[in-house]
N, C-alpha and C positions, 0 to 999 in steps of 0.2 A: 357329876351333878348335872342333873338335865335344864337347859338353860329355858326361857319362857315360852309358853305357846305361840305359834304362829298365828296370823289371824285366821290361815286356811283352816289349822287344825282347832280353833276354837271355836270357828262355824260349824264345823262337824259333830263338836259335842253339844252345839247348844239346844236346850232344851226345845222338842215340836208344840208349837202353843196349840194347834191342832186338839191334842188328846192330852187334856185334863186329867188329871189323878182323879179327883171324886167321880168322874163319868167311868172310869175303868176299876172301880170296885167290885169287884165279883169274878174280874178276870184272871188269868193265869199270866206270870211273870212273861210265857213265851210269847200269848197274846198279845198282851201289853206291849211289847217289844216290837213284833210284827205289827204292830198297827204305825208304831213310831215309824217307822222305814216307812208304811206304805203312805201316809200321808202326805209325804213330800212329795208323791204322784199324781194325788186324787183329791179331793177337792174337801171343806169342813161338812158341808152337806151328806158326803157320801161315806165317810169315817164316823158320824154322827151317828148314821142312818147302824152304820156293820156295829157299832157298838150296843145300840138297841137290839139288834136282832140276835149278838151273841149272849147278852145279859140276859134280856126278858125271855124268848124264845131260847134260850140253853142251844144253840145252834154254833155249828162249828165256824172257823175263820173262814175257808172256803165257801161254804154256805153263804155266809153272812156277805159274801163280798159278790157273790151272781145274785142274790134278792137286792142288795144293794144297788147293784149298777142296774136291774131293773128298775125299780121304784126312784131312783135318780138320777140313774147317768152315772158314767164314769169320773167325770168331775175334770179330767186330766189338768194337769198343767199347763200353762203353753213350754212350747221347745224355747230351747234358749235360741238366740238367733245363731245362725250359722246352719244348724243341725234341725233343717226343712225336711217335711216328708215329701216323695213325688202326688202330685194331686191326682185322683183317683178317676180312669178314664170312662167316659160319660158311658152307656149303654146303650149298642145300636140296636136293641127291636123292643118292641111293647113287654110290657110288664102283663101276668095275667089280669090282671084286674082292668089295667088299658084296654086289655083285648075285648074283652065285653062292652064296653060305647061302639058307641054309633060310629060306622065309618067315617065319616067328614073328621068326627073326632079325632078317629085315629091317626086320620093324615096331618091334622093340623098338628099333631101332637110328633110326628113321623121329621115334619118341615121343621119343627123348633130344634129337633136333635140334628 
């Protein structure tokens, strides 16, 4: 006889408040499921957003999740502590678009890097 859940393992099943039943009408069981997992990544705004695009627009999960993170961002989570990414190193020459100002500009903008 299997004795009571743990609390780890009762966090696991507990329901994503994320992705509502009524908002996921029209989708498919796998959908549905794939959204549950992916929301614990991404943000209510951005799971909102793949939900409308798969319902209204008849558009796949993949689809729905590159219109998504254009039109809002990825949403991410933050990291738990511990598990930091390395910070991304700055870029030493002009951008094209740098590149067309004015010299002075460009320097002043050269001295800031």
């Amino acid at each position: 006889m299997p004795g009571p859940k743990s609390q780890a393992d009762s966090r696991r099943s507990m329901y994503n408040p994320h992705v509502p039943a009524h908002k996921t009408k029209g989708l498919t069981d796998r959908q549905k499921k794939m959204l549950d997992e992916h929301a614990k990544h991404h943000s209510k705004k951005h799971i909102d957003k793949m939900i409308f695009v798969m319902t209204k627009e008849g558009k796949s999960f993949s689809a729905a999740h590159k219109i998504a993170t254009e039109k809002v961002g990825n949403g991410k989570r933050k990291m738990e502590s511990g598990t930091s990414k390395k910070p991304m190193a700055k870029s030493k020459g002009l951008t094209e678009k740098q590149k067309k100002l004015p010299k002075k500009l460009q320097e002043a903008i050269m001295k800031k890097k």
